[in-house]
C-alpha positions as CSV (number, residue, x, y, z in Angstrom):
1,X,0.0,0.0,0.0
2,X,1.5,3.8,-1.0
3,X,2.1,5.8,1.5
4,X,-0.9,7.9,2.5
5,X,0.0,10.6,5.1
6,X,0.8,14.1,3.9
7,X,-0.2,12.7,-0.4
8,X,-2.4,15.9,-1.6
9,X,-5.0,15.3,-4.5
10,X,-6.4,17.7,-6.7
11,X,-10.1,18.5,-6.9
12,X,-9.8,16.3,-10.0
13,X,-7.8,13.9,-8.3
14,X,-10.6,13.6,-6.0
15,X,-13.4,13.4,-8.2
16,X,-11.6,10.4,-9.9
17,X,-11.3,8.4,-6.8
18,X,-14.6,9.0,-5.1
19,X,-16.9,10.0,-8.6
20,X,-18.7,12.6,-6.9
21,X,-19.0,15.3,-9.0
22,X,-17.4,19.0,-7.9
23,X,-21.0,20.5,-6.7
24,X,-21.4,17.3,-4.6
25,X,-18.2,17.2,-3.1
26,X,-18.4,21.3,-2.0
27,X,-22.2,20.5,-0.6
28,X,-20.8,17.3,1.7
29,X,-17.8,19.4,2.3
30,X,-20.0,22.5,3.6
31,X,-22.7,19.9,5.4
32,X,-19.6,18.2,7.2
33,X,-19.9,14.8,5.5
34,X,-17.0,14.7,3.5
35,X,-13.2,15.6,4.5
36,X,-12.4,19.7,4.3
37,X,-9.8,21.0,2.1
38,X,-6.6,22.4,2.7
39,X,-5.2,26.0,1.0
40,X,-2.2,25.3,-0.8
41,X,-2.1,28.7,-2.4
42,X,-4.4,32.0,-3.2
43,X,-6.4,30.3,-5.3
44,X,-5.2,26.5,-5.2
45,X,-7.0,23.8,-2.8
46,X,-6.0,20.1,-1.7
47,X,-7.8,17.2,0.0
48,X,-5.1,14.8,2.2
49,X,-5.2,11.3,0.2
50,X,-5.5,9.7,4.1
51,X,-8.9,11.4,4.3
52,X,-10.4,10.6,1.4
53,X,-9.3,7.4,1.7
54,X,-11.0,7.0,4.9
55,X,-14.5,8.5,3.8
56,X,-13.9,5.7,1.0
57,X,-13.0,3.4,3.5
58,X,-15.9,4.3,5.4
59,X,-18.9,4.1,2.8
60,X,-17.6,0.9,2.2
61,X,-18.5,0.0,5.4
62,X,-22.1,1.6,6.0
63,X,-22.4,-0.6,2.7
64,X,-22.0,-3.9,5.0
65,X,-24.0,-2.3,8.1
């Protein structure tokens, strides 16, 4: 498994791995349900791999429940 700690994706990145689209991923992100990004510049943002990776990792699981 790569190593997932301080890995940032792009919005595009993130869309990729999770196929939300970018008005879904702001709404969860602004209702608390899906992991905040970080600032990486004036007008640049970032999500940590290891977050998204856990949401994944956790709708896998409600899945099973």
């Amino acid at each position: 498994m790569e190593h997932l700690d301080h890995t940032l994706l792009t919005l595009r990145e993130v869309i990729a791995k999770t196929s939300l689209s970018k008005p879904t991923i702001y709404k969860r992100v602004d209702e608390g349900t899906f992991p905040r990004q970080v600032q990486i510049g004036r007008n640049r943002v970032a999500w940590l791999q290891r977050e998204i990776h856990a949401w994944i990792e956790a709708q896998a699981r409600t899945r099973n429940a």
